[in-house]
N, C-alpha and C positions, 0 to 999 in steps of 0.2 A: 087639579093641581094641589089638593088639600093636601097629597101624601109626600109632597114634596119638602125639605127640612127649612125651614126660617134663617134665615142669614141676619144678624142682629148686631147694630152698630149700638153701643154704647159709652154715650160719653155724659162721665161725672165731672162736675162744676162746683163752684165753690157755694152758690146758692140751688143748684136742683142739678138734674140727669137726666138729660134727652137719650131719648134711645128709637129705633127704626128700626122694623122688620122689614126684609123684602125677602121675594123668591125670585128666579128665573124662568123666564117662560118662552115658549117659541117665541112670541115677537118682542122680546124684550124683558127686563121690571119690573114686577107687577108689586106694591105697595099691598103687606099685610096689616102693620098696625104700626102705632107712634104711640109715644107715650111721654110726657112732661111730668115729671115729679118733684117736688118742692124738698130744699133741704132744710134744717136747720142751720142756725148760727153757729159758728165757731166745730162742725163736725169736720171741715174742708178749711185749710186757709193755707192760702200761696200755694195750693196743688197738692199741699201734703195732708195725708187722712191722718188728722188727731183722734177721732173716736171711732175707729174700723165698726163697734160694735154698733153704734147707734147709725152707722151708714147702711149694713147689713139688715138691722132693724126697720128701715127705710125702703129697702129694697124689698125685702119678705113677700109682703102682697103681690109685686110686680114677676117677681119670678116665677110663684105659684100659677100665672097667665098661661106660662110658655109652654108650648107643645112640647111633645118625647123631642122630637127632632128640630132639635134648630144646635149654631154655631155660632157662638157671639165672640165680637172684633173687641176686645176693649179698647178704652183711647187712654194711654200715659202722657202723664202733662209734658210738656217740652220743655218748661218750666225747671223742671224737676231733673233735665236733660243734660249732660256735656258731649259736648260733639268736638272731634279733635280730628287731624290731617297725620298720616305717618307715612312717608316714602316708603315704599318697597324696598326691600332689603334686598344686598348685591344678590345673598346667595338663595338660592332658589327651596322652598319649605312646600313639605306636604300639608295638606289642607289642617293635620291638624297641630301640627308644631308651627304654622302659621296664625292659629287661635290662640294658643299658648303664648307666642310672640307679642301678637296683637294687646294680649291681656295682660302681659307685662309689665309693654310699653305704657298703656294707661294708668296702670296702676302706677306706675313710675312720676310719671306724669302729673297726678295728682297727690300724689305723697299719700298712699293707700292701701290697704289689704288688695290681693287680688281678689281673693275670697268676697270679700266686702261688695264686690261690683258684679254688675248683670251686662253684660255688652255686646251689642251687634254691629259688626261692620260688612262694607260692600264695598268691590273694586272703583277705583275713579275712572272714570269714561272717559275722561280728556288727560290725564295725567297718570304716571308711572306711580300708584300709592293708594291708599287706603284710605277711605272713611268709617270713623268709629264713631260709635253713640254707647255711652253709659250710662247706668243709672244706679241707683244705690240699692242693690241683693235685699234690703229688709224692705223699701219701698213696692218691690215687685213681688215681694212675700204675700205682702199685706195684700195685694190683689188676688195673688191665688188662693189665698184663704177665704177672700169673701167670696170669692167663686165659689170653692168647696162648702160654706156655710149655707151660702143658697141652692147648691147640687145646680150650678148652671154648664153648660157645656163649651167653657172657654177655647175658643182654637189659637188668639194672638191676642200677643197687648204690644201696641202699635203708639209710637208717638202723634199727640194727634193731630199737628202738625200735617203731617205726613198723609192725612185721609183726605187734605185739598189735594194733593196729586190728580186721585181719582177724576178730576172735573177739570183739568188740563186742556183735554182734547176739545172743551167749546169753545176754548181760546180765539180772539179773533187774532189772523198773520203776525199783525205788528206785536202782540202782548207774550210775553213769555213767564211771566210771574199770576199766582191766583192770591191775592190777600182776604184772611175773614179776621173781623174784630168784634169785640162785646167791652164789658165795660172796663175790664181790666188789664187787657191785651190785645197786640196781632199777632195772627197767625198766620203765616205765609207758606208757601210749595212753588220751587220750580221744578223744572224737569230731572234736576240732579243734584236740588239740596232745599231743605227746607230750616224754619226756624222761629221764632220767638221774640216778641217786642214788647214791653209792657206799656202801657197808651200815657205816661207817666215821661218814658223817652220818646215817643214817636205819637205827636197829634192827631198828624193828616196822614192821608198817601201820600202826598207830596213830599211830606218830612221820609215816610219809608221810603219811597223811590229814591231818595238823595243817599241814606245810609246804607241801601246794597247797592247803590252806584247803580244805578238801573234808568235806562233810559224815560227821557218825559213820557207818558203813555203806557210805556210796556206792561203796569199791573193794573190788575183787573180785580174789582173788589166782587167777591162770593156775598151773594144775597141781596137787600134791598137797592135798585139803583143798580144793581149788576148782572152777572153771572147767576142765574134760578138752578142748584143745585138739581130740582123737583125737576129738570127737561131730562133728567137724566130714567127719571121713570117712566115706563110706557102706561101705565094701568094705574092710576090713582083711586083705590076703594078699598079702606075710604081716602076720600079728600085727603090733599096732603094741609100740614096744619097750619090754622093761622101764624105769622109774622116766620114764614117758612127758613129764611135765609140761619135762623139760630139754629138748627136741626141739622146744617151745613157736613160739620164733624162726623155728626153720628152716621148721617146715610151715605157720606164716601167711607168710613167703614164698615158699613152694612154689604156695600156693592162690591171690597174688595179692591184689590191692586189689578191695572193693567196690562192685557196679554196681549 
């Protein structure tokens, strides 16, 4: 399986960058490498890269690791994210005067260049409308360039939010929500919207459960005490890492979205 490409979730933080290899194998998973890296002070704060170069400088040794063949997921803070609701419009748009609309309406919305924004949206499954996600065109700059500085092989940059999805399905019946927290945030994914809490507004799960009005029980915390991201692997070699639950992020982006 050595000839097979590395699928690599990477997620930057305000103090280090988890990141996880994995590949796919007949029976599952299989676990290539993990890697924990320590950042400096003040190179990250509140999600945004103040010193791109000394994060790139950071990174240098870890990318020289990576095989020819691998694909890495990056993780964009949600933080960093607006997410808006827009009705369907009467009259009916080809796919791409429907992006042109889309990216209007946002810009509109925020009182903004359109140029200025990066945006992705998806139909609503229960409702006649749109969900869009924005982020700010220089902020996703900055990411493809460190890409190209380290020659890594970027396939998506992905809210990271969005990579609890992935681990949905060990849900038990009654829970519909996955929350992961660290020391400056939660991060949450349901089945058809995810989001962003900083632990500053929201203590407990108890306090989240009440703010997305979500029933007593329904979330389920990812990692220590909960939800073991790592069941998701069939082949752990090596070992998955100690205090496993922080790694959360990076290895539902490593694994990909569900088909």
């Amino acid at each position: 399986m050595a000839f097979r490409s590395w699928q690599i979730g990477l997620h930057i933080q305000q103090r280090e960058v988890l990141a996880v290899a994995v590949i796919r194998g007949a029976s599952g998973w299989f676990l290539q490498r993990w890697w924990r890296l320590p950042l400096a002070e003040n190179i990250i704060k509140d999600g945004h890269i103040r010193h791109p170069e000394m994060l790139a400088q950071a990174l240098q040794a870890w990318s020289r690791e990576l095989p020819h063949r691998h694909r890495i997921c990056l993780a964009f803070p949600a933080s960093r994210t607006l997410q808006k609701v827009f009705p369907r419009p009467a009259m009916s748009l080809r796919e791409r005067e429907q992006s042109a609309w889309l990216a209007g309406s946002m810009a509109r919305e925020l009182d903004m260049d359109p140029d200025s924004l990066r945006f992705d949206y998806s139909e609503d499954t229960l409702n006649p409308a749109f969900n869009v996600t924005a982020a700010q065109s220089k902020e996703v700059a900055t990411l493809l360039t460190l890409a190209q500085t380290l020659r890594i092989q970027l396939a998506a940059i992905t809210p990271d939010a969005c990579a609890l999805q992935r681990f949905l399905p060990r849900l038990a019946p009654q829970q519909q929500c996955l929350a992961w927290r660290d020391d400056e945030q939660w991060l949450w994914a349901t089945r058809y919207a995810w989001g962003r809490k900083s632990t500053t507004e929201v203590a407990s799960l108890e306090q989240l459960t009440a703010l997305l009005a979500l029933p007593v029980g329904s979330i389920a915390i990812c990692g220590e005490g909960g939800i073991n991201p790592w069941d998701s692997v069939a082949l752990r070699q090596p070992p998955a890492p100690p205090a496993g639950g922080d790694f959360a992020i990076a290895l539902g982006l490593a694994l990909g979205e569900m088909h």
